[in-house]
Short mmCIF file of the C-alpha atoms (twelve columns), coordinates in Angstrom:
data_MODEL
# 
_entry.id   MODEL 
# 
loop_
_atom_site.group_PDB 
_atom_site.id 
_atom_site.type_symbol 
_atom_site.label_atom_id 
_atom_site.label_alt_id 
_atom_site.label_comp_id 
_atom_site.label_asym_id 
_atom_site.label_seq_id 
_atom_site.Cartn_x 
_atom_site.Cartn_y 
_atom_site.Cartn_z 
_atom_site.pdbx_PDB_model_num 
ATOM 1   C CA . UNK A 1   22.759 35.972 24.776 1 
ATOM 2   C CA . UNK A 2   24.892 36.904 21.850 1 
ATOM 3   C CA . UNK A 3   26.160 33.650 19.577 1 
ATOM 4   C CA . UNK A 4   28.629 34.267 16.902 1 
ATOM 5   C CA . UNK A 5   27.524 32.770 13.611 1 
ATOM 6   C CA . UNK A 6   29.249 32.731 10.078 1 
ATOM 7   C CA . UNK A 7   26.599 33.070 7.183  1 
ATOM 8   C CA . UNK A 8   27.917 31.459 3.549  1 
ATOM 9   C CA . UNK A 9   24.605 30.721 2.291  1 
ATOM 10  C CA . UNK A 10  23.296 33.661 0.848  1 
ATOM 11  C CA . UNK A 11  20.531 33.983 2.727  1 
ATOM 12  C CA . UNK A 12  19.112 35.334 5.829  1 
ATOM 13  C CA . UNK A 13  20.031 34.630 9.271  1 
ATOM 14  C CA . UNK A 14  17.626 31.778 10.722 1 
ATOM 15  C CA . UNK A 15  15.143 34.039 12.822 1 
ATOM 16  C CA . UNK A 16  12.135 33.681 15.354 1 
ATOM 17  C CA . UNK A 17  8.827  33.627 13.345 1 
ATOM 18  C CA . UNK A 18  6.884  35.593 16.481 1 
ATOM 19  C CA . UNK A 19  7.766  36.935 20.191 1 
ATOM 20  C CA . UNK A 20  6.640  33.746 21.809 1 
ATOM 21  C CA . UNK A 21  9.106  31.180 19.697 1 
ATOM 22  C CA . UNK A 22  11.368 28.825 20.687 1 
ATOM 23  C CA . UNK A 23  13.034 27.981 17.716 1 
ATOM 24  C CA . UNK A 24  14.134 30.312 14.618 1 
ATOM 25  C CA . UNK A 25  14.050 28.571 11.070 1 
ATOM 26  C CA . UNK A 26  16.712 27.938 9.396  1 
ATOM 27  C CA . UNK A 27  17.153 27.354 5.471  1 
ATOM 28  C CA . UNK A 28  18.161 25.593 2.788  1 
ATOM 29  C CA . UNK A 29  21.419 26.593 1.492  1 
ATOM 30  C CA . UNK A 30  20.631 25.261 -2.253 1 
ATOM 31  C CA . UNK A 31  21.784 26.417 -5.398 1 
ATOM 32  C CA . UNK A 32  19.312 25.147 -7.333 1 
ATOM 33  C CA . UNK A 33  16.101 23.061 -6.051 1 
ATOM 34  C CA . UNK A 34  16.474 19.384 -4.802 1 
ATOM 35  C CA . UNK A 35  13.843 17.000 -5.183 1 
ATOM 36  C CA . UNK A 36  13.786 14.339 -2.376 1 
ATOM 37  C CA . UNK A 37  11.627 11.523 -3.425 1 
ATOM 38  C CA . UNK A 38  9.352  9.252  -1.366 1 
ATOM 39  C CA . UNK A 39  11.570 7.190  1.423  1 
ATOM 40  C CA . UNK A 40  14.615 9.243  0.513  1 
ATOM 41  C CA . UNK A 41  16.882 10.883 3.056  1 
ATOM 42  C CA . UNK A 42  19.121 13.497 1.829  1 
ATOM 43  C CA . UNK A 43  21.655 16.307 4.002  1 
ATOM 44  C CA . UNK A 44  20.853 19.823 3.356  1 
ATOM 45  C CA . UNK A 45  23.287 22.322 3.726  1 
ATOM 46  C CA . UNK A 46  22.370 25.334 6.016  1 
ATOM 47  C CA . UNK A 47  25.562 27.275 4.815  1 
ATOM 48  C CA . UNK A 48  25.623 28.084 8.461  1 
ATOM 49  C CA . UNK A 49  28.388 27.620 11.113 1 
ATOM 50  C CA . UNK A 50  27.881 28.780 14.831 1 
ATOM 51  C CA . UNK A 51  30.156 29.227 18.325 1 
ATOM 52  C CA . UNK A 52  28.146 28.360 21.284 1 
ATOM 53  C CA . UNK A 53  29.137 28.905 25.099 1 
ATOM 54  C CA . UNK A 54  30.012 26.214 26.452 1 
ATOM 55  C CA . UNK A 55  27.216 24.183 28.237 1 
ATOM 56  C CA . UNK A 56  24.916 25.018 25.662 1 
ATOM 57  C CA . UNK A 57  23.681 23.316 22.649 1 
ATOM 58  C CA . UNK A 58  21.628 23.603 19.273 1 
ATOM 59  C CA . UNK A 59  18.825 21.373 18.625 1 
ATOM 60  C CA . UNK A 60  18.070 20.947 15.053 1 
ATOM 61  C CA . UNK A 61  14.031 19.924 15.038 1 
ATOM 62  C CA . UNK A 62  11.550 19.652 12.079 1 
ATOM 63  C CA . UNK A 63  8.602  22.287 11.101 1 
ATOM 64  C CA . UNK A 64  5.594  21.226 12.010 1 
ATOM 65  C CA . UNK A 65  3.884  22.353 9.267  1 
ATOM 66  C CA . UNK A 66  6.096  20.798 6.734  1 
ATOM 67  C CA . UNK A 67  5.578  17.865 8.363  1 
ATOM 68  C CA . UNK A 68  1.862  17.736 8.502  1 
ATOM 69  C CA . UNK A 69  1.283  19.064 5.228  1 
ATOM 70  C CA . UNK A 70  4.526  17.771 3.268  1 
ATOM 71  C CA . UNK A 71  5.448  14.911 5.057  1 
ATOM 72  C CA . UNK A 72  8.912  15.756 5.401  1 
ATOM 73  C CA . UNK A 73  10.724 15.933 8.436  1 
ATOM 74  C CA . UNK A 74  14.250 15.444 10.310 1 
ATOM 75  C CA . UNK A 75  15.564 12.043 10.612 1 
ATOM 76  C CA . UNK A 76  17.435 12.703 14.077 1 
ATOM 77  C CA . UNK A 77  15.507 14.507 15.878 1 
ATOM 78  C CA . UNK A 78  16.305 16.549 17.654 1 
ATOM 79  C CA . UNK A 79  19.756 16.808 15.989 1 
ATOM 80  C CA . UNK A 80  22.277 18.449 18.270 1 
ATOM 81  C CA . UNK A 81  25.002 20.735 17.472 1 
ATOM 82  C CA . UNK A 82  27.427 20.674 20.170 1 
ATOM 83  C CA . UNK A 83  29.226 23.918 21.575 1 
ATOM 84  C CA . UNK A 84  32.377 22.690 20.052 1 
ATOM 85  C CA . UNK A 85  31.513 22.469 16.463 1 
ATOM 86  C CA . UNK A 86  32.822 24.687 14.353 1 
ATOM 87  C CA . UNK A 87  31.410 23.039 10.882 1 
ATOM 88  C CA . UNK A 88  28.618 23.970 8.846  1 
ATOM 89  C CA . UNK A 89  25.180 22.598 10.123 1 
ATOM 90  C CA . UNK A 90  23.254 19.866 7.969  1 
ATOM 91  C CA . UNK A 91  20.352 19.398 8.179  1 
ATOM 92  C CA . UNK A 92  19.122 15.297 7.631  1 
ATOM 93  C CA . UNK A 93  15.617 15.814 5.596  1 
ATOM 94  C CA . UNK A 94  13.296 12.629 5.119  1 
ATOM 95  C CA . UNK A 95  10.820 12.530 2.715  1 
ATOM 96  C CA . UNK A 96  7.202  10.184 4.561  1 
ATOM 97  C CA . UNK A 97  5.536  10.661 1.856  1 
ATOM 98  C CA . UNK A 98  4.011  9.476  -1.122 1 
ATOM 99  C CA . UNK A 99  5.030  11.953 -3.330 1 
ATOM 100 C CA . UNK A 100 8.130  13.285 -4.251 1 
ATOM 101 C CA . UNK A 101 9.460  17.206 -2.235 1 
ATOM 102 C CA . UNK A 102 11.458 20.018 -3.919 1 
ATOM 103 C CA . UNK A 103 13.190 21.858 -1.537 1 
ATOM 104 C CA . UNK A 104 13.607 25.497 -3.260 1 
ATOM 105 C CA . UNK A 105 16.974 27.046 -2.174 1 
ATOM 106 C CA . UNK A 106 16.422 29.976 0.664  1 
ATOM 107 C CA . UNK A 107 13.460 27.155 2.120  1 
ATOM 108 C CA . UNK A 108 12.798 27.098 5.894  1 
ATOM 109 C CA . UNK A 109 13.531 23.419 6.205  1 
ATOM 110 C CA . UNK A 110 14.088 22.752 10.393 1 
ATOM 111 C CA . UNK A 111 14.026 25.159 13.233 1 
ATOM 112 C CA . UNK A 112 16.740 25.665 15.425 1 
ATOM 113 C CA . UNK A 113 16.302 25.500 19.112 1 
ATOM 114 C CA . UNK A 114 19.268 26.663 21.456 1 
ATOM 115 C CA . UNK A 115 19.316 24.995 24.764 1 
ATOM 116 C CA . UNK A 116 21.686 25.273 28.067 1 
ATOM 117 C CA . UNK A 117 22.287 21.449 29.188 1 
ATOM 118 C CA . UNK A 118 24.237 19.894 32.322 1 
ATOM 119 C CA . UNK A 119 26.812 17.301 32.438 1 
ATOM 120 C CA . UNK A 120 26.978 14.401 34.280 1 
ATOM 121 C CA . UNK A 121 28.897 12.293 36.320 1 
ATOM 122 C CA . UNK A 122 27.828 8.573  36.382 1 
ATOM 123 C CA . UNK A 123 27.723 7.115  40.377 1 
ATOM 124 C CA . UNK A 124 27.790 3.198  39.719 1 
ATOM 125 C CA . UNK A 125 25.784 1.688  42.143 1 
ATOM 126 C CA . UNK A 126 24.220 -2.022 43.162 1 
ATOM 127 C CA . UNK A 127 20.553 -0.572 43.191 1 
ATOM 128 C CA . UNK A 128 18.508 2.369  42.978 1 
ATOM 129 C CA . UNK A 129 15.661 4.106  45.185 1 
ATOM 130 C CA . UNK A 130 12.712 2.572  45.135 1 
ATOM 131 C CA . UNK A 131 9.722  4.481  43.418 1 
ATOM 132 C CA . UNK A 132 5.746  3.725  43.302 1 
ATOM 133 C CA . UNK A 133 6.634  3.139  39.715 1 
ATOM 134 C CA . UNK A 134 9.815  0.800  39.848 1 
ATOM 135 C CA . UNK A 135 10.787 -0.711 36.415 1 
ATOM 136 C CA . UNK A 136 7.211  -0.446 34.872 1 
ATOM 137 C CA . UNK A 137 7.234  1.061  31.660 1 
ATOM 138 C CA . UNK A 138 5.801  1.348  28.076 1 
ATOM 139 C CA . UNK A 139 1.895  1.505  28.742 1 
ATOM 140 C CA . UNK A 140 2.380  0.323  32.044 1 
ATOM 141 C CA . UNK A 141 -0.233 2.579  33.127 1 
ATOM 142 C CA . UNK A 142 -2.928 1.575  31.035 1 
ATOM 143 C CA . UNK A 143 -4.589 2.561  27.719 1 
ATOM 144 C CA . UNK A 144 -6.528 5.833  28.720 1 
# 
């Protein structure tokens, strides 16, 4: 599937890393490194803006590894780009740890995962189909 996509940030294209990815990084469109200190949020610019069909959207989800070895990930995730946004993607960058991040401009900060999606219609009802689960939920199943 082609996807048209504007590129202002001077950088390359987000991209998948190997054959088998899902999602293609995506970078930091900085002019200058960014230091995001312990507890702070900040929004990155990706200097990035994309046309999806419609019935498909972007998810915006964090790196693993910068996660596990940074402690920095995304705030909303998964952030979602809908088909009919035409602006530039941000990406929302929390800093978990005890120390304090600099984002270098051209950094893979998220990944970027493209996903088809179906809309509903809601059917109000007075009850629901009865399940071998009904209404129990968080841990309901027990510990192990």
């Amino acid at each position: 599937m082609n996807v048209k996509i504007v590129n202002n940030s001077g950088f390359d294209l987000p991209e998948y890393e190997t054959p088998g990815s899902a999602g293609m990084d995506v970078r930091a469109a900085l002019n200058e490194p960014m230091t995001l200190q312990p507890g702070d949020r900040a929004l990155i610019p990706t200097g990035l803006r994309i046309q999806l069909p419609e019935g498909y959207e972007c998810q915006v989800r964090p790196r693993s590894g910068l996660a596990l070895k940074k402690g920095v990930t995304v705030l909303n995730t998964p952030g979602t780009v809908d088909a009919d946004y035409r602006g530039e993607i941000g990406i929302i960058l929390i800093n978990l740890s005890r120390e304090p991040f600099e984002i270098a401009p051209g950094e893979r900060i998220a990944q970027l995962v493209i996903n088809q999606y179906t809309r509903i219609h809601w059917e109000p009802v007075e009850r629901l189909d009865e399940t071998k689960r009904g209404d129990g939920g968080f841990g309901h199943t027990g510990t192990n």
